[in-house]
Backbone and ligand atoms as CSV (ligand in chain L), in Angstrom:
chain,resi,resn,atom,element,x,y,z
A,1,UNK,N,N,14.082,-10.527,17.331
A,1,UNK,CA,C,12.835,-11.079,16.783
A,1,UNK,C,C,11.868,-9.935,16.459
A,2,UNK,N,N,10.704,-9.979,15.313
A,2,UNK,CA,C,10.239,-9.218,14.671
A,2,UNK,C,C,9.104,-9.374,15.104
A,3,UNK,N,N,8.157,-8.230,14.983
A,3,UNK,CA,C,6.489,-8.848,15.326
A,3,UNK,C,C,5.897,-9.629,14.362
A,4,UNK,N,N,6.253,-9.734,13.003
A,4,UNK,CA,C,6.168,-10.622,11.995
A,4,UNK,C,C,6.504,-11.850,12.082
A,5,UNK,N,N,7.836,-11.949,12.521
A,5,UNK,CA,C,8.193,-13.124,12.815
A,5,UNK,C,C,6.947,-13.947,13.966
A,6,UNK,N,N,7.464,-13.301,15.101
A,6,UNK,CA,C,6.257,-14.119,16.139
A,6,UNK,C,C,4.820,-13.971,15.538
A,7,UNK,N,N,4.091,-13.012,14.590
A,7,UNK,CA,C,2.659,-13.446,14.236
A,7,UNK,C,C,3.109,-14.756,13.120
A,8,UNK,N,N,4.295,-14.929,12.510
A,8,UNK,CA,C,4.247,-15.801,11.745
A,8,UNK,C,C,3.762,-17.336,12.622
A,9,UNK,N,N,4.760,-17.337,13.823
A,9,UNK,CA,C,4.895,-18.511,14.962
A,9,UNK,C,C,3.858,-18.567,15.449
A,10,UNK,N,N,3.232,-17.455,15.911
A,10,UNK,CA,C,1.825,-17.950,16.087
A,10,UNK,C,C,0.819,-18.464,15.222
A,11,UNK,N,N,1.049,-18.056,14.080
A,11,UNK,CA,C,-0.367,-18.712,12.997
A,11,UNK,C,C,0.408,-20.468,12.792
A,12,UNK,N,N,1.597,-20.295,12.516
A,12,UNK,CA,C,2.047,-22.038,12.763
A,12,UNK,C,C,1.650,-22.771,13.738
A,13,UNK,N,N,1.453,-22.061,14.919
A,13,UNK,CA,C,1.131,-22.869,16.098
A,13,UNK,C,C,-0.628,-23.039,16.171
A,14,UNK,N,N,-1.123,-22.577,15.632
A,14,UNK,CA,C,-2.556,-22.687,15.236
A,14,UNK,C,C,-3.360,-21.507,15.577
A,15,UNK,N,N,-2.743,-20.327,16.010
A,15,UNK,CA,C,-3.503,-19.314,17.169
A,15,UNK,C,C,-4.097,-18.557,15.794
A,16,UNK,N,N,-5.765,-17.859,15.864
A,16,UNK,CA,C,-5.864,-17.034,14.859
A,16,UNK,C,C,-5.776,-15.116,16.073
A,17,UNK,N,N,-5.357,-14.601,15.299
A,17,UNK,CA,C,-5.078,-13.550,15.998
A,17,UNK,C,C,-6.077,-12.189,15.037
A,18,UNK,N,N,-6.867,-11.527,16.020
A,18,UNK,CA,C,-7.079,-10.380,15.436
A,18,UNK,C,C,-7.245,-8.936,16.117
A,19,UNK,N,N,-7.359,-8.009,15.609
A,19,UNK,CA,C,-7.304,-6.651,16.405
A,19,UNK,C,C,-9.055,-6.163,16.640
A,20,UNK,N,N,-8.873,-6.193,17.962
A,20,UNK,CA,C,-10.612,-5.679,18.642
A,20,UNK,C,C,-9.884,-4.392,19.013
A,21,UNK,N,N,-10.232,-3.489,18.570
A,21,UNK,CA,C,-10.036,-1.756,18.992
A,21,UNK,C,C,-8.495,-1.988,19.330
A,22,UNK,N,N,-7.638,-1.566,20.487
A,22,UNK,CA,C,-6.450,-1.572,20.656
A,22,UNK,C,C,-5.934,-3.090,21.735
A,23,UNK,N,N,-6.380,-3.782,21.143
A,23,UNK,CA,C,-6.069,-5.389,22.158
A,23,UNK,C,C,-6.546,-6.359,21.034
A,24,UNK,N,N,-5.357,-7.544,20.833
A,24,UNK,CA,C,-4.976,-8.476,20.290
A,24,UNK,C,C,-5.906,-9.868,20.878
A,25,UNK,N,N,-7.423,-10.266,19.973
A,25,UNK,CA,C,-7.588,-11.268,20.221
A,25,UNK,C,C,-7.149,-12.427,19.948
A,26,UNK,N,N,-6.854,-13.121,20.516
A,26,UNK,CA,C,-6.861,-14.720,20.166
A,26,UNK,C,C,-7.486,-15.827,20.203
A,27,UNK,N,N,-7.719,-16.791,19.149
A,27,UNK,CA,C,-8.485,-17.979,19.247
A,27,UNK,C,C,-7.744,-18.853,19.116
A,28,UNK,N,N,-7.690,-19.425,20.134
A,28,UNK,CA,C,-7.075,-21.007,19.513
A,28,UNK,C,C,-7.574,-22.726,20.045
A,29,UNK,N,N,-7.704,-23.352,19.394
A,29,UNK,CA,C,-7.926,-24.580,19.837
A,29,UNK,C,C,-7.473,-24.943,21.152
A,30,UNK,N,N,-6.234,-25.154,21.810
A,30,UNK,CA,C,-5.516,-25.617,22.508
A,30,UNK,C,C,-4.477,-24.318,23.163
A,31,UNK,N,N,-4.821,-23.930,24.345
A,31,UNK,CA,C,-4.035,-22.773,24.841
A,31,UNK,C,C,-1.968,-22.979,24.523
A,32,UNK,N,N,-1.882,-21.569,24.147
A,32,UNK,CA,C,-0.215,-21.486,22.927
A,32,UNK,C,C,0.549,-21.789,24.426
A,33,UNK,N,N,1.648,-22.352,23.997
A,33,UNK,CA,C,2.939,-22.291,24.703
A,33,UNK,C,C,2.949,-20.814,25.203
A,34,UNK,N,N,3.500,-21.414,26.470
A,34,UNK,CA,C,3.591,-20.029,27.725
A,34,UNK,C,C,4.775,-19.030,27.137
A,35,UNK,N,N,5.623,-19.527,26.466
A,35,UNK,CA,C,6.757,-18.641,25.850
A,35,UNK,C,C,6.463,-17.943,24.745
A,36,UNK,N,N,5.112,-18.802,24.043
A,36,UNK,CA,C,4.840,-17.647,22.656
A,36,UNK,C,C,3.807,-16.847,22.992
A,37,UNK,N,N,3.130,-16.987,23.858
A,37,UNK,CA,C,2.190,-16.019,24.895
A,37,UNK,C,C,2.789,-14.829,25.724
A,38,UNK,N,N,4.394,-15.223,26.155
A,38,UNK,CA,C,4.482,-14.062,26.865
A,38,UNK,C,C,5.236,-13.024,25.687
A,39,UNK,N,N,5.496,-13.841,24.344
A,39,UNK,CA,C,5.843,-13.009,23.474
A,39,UNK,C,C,5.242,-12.331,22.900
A,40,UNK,N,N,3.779,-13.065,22.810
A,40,UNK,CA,C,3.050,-12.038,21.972
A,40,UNK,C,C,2.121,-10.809,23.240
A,41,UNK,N,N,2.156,-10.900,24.202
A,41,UNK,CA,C,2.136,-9.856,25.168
A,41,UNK,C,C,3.333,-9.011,25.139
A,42,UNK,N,N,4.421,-9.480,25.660
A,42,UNK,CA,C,5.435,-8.219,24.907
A,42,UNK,C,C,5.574,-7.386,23.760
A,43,UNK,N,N,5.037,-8.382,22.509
A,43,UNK,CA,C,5.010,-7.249,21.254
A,43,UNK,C,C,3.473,-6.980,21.039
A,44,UNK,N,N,2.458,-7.487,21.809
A,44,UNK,CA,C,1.317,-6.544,21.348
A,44,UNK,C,C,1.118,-5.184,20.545
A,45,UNK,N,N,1.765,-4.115,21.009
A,45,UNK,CA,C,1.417,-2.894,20.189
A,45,UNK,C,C,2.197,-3.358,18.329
A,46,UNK,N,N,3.393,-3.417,18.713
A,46,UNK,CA,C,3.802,-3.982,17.582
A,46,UNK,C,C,2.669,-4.434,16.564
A,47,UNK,N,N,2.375,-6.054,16.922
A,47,UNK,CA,C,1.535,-6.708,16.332
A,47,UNK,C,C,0.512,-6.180,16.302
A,48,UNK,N,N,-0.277,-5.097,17.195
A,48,UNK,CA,C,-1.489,-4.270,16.382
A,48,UNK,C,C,-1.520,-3.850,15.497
A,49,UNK,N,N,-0.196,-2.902,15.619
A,49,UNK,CA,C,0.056,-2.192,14.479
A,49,UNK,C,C,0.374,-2.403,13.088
A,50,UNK,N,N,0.834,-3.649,13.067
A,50,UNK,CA,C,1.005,-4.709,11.816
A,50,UNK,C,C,-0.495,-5.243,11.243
A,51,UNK,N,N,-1.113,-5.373,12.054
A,51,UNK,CA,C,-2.783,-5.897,11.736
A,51,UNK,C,C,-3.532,-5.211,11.294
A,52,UNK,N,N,-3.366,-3.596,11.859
A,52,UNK,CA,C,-4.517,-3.186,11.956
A,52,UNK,C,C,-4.665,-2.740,10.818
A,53,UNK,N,N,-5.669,-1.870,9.974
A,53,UNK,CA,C,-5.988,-1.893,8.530
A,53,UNK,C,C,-5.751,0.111,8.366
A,54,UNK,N,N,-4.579,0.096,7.265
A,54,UNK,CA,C,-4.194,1.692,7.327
A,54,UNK,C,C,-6.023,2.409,6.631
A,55,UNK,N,N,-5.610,3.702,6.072
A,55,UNK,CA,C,-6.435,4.314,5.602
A,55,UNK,C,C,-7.117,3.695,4.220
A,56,UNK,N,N,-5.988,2.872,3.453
A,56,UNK,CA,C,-6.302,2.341,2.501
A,56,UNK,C,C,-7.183,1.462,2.299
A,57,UNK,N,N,-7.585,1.005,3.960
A,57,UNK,CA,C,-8.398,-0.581,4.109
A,57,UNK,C,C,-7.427,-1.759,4.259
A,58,UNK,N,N,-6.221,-2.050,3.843
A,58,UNK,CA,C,-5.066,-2.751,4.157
A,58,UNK,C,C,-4.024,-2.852,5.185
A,59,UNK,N,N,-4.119,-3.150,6.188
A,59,UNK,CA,C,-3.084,-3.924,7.176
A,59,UNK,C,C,-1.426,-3.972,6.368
A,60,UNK,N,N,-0.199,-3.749,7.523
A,60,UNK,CA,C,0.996,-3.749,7.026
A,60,UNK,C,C,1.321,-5.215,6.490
A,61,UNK,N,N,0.798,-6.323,7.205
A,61,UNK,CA,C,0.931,-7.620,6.849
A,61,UNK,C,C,0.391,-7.439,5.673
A,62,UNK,N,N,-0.548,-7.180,5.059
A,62,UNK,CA,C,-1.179,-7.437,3.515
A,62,UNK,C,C,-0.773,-6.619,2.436
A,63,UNK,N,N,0.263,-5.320,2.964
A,63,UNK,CA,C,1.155,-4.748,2.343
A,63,UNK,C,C,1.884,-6.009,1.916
A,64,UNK,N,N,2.757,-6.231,2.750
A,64,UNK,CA,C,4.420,-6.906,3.104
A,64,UNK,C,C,3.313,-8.412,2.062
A,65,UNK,N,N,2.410,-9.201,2.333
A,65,UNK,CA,C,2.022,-10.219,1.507
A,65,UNK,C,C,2.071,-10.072,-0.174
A,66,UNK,N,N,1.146,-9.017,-0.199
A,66,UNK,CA,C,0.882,-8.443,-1.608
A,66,UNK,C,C,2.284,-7.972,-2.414
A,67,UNK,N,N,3.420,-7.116,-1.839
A,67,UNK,CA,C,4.795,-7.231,-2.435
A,67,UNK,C,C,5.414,-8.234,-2.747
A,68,UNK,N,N,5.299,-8.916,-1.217
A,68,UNK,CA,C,5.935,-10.364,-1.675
A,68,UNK,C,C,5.831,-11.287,-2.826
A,69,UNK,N,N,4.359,-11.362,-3.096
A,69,UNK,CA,C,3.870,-11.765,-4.321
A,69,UNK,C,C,3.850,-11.287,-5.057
A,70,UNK,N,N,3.749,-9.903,-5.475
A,70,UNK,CA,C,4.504,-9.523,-6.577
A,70,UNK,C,C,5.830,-9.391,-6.905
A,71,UNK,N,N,6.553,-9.820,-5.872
A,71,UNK,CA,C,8.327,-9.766,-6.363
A,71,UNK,C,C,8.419,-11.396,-6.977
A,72,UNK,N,N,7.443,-12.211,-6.077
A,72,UNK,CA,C,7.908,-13.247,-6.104
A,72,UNK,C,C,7.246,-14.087,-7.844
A,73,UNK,N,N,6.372,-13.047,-8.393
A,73,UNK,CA,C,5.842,-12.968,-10.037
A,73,UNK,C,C,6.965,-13.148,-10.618
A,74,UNK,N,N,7.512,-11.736,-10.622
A,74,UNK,CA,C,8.726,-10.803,-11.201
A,74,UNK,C,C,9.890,-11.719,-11.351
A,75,UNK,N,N,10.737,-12.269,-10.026
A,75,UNK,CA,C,11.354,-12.879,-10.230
A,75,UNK,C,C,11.296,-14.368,-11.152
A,76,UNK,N,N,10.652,-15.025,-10.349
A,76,UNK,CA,C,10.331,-16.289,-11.181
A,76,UNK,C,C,9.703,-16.590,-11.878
A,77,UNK,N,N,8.607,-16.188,-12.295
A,77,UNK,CA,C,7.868,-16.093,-14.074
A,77,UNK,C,C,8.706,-15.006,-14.582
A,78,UNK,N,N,8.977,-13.967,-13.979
A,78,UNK,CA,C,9.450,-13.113,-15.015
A,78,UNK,C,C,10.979,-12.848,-15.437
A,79,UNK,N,N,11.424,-13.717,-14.795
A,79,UNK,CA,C,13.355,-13.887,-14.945
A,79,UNK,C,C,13.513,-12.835,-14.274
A,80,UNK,N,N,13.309,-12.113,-13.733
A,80,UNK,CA,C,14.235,-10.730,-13.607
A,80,UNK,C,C,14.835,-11.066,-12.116
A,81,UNK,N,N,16.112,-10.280,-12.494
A,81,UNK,CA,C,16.867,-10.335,-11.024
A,81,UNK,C,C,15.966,-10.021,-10.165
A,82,UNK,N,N,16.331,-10.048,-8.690
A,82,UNK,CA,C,15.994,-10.056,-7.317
A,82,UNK,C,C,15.566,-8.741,-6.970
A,83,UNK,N,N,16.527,-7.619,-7.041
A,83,UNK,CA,C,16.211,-5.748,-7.032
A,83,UNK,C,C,15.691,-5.280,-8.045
A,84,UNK,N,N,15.697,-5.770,-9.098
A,84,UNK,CA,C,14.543,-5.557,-10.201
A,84,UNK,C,C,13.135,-6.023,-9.792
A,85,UNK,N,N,12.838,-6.937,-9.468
A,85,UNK,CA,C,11.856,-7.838,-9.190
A,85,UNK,C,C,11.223,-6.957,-8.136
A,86,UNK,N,N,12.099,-6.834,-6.669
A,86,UNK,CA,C,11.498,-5.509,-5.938
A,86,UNK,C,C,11.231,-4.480,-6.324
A,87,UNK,N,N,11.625,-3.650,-7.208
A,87,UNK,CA,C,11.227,-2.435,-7.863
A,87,UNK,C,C,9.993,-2.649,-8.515
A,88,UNK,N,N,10.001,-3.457,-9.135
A,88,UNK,CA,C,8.749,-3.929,-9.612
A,88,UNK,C,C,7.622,-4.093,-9.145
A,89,UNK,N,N,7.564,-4.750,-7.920
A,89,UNK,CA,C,6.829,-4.724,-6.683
A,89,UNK,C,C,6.440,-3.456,-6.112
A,90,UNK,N,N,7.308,-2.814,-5.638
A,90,UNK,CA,C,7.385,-1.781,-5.661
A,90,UNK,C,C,6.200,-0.781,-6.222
A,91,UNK,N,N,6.783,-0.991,-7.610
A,91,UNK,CA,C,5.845,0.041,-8.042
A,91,UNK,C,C,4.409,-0.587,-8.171
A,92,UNK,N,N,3.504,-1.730,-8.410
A,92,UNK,CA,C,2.608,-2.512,-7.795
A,92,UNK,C,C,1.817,-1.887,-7.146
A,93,UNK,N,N,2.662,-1.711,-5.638
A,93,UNK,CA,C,2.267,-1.275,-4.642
A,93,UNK,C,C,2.231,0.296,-4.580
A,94,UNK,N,N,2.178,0.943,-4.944
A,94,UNK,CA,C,2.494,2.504,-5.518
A,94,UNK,C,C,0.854,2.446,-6.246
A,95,UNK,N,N,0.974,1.270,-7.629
A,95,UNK,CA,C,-0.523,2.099,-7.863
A,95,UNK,C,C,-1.378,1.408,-7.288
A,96,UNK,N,N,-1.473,0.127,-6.659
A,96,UNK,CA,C,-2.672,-0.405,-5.835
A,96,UNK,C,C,-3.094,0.526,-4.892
A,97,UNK,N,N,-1.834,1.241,-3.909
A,97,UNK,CA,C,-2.282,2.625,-3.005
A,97,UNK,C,C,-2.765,3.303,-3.594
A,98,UNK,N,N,-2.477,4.044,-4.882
A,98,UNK,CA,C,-3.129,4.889,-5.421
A,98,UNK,C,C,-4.608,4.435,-5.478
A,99,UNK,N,N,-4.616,3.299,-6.464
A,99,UNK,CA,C,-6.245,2.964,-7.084
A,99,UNK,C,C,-7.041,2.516,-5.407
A,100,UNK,N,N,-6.429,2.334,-4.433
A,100,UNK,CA,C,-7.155,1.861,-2.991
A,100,UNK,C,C,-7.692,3.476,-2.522
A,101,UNK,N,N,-6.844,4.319,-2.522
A,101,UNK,CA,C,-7.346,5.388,-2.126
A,101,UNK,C,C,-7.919,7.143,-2.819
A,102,UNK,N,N,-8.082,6.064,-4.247
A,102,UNK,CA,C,-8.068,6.880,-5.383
A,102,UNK,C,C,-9.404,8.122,-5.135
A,103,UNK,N,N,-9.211,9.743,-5.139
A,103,UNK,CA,C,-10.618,10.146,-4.822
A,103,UNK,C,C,-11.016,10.504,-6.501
A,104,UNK,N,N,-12.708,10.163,-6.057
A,104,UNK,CA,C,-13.013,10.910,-7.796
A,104,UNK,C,C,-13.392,12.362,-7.412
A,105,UNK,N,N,-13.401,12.982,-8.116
A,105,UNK,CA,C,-14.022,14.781,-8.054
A,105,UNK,C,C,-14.839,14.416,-9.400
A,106,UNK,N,N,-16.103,15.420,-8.812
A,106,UNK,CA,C,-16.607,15.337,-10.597
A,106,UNK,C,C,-16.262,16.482,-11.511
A,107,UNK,N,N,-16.867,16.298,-12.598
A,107,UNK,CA,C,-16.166,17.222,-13.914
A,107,UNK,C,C,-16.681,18.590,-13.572
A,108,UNK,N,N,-16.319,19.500,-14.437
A,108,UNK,CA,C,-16.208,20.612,-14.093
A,108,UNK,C,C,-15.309,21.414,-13.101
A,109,UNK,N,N,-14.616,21.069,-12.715
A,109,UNK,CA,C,-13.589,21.471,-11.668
A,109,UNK,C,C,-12.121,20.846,-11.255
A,110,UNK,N,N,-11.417,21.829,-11.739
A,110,UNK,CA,C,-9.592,21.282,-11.315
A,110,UNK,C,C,-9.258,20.791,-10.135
A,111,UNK,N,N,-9.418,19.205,-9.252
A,111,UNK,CA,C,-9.053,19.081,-8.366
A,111,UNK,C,C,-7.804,19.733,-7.790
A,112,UNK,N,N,-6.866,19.991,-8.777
A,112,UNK,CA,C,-5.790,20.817,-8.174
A,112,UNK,C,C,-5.830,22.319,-7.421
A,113,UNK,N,N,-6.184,22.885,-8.441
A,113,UNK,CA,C,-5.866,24.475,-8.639
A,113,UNK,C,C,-7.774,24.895,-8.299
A,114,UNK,N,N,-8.571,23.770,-8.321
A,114,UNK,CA,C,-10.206,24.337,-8.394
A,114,UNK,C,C,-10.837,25.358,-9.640
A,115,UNK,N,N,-9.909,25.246,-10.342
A,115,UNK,CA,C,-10.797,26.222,-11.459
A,115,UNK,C,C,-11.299,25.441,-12.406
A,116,UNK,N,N,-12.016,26.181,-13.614
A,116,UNK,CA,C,-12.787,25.710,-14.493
A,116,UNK,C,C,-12.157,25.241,-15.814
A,117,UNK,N,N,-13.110,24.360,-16.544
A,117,UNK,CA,C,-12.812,24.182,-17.875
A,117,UNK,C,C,-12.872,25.182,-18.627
A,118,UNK,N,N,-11.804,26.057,-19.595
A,118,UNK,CA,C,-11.890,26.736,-20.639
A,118,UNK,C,C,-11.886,26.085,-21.725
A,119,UNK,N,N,-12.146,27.249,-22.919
A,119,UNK,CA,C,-11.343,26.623,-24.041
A,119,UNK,C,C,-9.866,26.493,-24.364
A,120,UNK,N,N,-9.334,27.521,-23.290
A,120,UNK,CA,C,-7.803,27.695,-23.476
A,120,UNK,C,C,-7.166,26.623,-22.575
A,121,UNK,N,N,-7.712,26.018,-21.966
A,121,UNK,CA,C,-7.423,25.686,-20.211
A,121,UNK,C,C,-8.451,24.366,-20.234
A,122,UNK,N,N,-8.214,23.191,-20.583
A,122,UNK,CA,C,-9.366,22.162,-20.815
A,122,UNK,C,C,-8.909,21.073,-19.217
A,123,UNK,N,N,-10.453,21.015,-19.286
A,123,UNK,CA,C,-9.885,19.670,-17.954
A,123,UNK,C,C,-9.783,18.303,-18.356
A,124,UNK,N,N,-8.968,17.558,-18.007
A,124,UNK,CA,C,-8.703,16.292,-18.847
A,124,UNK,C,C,-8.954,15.352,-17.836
A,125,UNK,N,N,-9.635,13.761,-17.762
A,125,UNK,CA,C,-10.198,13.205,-16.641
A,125,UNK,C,C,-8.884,12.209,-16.738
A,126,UNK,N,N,-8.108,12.267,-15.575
A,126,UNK,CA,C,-7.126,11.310,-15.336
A,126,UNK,C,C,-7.734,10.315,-14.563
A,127,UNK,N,N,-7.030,9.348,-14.487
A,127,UNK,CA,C,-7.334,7.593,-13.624
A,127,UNK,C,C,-8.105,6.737,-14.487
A,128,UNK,N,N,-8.584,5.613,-13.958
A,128,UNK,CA,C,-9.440,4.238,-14.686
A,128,UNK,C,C,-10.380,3.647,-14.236
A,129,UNK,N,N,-11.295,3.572,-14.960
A,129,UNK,CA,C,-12.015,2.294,-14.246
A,129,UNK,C,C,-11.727,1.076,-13.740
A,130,UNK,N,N,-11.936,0.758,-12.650
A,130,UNK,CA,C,-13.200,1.350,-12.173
A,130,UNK,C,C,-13.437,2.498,-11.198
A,131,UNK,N,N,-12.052,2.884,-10.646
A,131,UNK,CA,C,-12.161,3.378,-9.673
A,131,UNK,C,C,-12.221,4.656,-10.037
A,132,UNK,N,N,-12.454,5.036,-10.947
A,132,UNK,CA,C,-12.842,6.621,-11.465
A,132,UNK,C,C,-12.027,7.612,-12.024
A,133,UNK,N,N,-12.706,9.123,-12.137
A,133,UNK,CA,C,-11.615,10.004,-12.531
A,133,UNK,C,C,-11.276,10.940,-11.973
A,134,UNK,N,N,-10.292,11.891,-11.840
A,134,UNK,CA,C,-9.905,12.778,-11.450
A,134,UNK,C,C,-9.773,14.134,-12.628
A,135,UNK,N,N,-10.159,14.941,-12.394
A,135,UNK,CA,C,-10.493,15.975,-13.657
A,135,UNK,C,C,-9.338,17.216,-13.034
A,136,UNK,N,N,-8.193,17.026,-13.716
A,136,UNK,CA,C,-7.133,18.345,-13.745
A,136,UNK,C,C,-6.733,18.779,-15.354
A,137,UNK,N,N,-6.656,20.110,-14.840
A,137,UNK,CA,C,-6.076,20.628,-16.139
A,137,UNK,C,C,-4.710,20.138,-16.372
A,138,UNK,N,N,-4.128,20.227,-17.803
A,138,UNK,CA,C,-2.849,19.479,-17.951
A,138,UNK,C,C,-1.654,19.779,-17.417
A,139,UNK,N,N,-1.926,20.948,-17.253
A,139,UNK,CA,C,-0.829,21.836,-16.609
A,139,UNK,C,C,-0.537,21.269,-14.894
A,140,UNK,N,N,-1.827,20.643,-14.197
A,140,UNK,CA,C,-2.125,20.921,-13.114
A,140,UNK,C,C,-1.576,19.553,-12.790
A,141,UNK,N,N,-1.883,18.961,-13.898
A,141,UNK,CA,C,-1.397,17.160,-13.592
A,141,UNK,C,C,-0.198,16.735,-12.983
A,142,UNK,N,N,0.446,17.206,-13.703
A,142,UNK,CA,C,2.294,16.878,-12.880
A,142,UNK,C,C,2.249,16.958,-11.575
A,143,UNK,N,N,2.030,18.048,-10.573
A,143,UNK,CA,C,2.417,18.743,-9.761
A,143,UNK,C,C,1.336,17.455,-8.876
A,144,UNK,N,N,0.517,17.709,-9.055
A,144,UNK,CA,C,-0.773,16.749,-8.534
A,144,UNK,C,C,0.000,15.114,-8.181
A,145,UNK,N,N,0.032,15.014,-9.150
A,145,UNK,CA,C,0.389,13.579,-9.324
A,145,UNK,C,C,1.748,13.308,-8.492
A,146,UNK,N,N,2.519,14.313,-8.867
A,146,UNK,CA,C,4.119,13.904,-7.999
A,146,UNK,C,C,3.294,13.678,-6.842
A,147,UNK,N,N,2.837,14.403,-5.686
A,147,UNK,CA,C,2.062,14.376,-4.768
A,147,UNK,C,C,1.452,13.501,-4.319
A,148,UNK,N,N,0.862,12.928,-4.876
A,148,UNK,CA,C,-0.049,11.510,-4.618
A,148,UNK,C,C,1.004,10.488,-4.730
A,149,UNK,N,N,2.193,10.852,-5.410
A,149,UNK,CA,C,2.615,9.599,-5.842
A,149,UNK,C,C,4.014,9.605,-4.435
A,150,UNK,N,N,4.432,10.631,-3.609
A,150,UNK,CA,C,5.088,11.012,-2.796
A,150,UNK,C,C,4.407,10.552,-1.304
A,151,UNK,N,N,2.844,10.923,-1.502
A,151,UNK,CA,C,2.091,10.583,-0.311
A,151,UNK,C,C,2.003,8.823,-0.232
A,152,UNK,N,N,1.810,8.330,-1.608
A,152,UNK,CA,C,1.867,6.737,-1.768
A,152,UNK,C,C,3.433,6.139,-1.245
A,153,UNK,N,N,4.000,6.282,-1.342
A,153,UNK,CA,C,5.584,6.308,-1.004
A,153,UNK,C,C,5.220,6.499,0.593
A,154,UNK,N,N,5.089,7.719,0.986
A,154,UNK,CA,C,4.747,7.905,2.470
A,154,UNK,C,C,4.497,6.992,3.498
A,155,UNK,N,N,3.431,6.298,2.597
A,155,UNK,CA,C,2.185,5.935,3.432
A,155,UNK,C,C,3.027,4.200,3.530
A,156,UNK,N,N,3.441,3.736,2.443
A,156,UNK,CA,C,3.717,2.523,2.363
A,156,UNK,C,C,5.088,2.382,3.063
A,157,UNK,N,N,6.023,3.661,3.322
A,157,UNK,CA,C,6.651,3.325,3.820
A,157,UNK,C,C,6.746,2.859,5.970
A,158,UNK,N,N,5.769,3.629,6.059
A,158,UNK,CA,C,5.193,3.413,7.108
A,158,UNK,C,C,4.609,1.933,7.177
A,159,UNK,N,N,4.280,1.455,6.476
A,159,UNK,CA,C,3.664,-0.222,6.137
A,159,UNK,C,C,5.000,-1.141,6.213
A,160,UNK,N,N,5.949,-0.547,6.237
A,160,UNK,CA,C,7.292,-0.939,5.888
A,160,UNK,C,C,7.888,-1.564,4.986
A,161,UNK,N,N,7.001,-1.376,3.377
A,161,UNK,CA,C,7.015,-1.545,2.160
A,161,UNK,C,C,8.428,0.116,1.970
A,162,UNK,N,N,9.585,-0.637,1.196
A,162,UNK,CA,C,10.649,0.509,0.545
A,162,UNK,C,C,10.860,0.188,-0.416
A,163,UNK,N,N,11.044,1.153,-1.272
A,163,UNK,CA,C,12.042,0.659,-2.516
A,163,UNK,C,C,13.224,-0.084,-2.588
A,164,UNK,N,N,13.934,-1.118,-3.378
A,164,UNK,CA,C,15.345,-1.274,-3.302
A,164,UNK,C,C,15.786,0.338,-3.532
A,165,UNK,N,N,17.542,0.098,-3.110
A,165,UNK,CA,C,18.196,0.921,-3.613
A,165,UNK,C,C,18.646,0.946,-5.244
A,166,UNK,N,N,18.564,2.524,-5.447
A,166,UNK,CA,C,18.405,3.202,-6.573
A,166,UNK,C,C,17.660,2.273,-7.486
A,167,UNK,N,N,16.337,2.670,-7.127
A,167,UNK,CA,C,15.046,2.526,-7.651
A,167,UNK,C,C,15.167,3.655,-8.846
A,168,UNK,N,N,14.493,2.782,-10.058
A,168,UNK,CA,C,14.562,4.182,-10.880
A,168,UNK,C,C,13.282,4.673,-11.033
A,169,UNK,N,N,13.022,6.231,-10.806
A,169,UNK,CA,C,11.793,6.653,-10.525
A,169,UNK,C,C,11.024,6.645,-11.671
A,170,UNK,N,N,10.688,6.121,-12.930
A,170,UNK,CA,C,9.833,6.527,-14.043
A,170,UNK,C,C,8.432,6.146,-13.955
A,171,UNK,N,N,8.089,5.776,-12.794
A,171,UNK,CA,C,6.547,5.359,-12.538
A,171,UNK,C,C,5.577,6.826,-12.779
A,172,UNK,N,N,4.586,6.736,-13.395
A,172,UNK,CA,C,3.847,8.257,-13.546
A,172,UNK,C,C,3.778,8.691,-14.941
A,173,UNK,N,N,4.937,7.956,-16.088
A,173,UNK,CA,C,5.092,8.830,-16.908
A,173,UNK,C,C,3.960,8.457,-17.755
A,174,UNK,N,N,3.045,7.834,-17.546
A,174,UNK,CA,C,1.580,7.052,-17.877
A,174,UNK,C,C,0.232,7.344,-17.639
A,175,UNK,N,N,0.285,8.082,-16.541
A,175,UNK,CA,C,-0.359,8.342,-15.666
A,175,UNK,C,C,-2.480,8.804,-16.501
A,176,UNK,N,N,-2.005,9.859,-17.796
A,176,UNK,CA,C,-3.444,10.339,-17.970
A,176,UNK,C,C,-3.611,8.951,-18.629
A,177,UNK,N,N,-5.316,9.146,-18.502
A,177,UNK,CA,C,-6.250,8.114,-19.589
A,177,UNK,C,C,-6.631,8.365,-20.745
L,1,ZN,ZN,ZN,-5.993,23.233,-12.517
């Protein structure tokens, strides 16, 4: 059994559950069955850790929700097979991390490399509104970007958001504005 699973059993059973610093509150109408109580004391850390909200502002549960719903687009409005549909998701979740933890720098300066706008050497403002821009030279962009886009991968995989297998990597090739 999963800590997902039992937070699932508990929200069926009516309990609302949330994270106060490192301890799992609960509210519920009517005190839970003694068996889903001593379960959710056994997986406490678990289930914190599923709750609690990463750097992004998002919880692994609202990862794992937000994929879901986007596979579950993909597939059925969008015909596409099942590992397509995850890839798809997938990548979703790739730029929502991005645009969640997107930093702006202001102009005049290569977030990458820190140098200046030339005429030979121009800074170009990558990202979107709303969440802003990022000002790298073109040169500087690639290298940058794999990076962010490696740390997004990172981070989600820890959320326990993965790619299907052989995902094809072309996410990025879009990337300036
Ligand atoms: Zn640069």
């Amino acid at each position: 059994m999963s800590a997902a699973e039992i937070l699932r059993e508990a929200r069926s059973a009516g309990i609302d559950l949330r994270v106060e610093g490192d301890d799992l509150a609960l509210h519920a109408q009517a005190p839970p069955p003694a068996d889903l109580l001593q379960r959710l004391v056994r997986y406490k850390p678990e289930i914190v850790a599923l709750l609690r909200p990463g750097r992004d502002g998002w919880s692994a549960e609202d990862w794992q929700v937000y994929f879901d719903e986007r596979a579950g687009i993909a597939e059925f409005d969008g015909g596409l097979p099942r590992r397509e549909a995850e890839a798809r998701a997938f990548e979703c979740c790739l730029v929502e991390w991005l645009n969640r933890t997107f930093e702006r720098s202001p102009p005049g300066q290569c977030l990458a490399c820190g140098g200046g706008d030339h005429a030979h050497d121009v800074l170009v403002p990558h990202g979107i509104e709303p969440t802003g821009h990022v000002w790298l030279h073109s040169r500087c962009w690639p290298d940058w970007y794999a990076g962010q886009k490696a740390d997004a991968a990172e981070a989600l995989k820890d959320m326990g958001i993965v790619p299907p297998a052989k995902f094809p990597d072309d996410f990025g090739k879009n990337g300036s504005a």
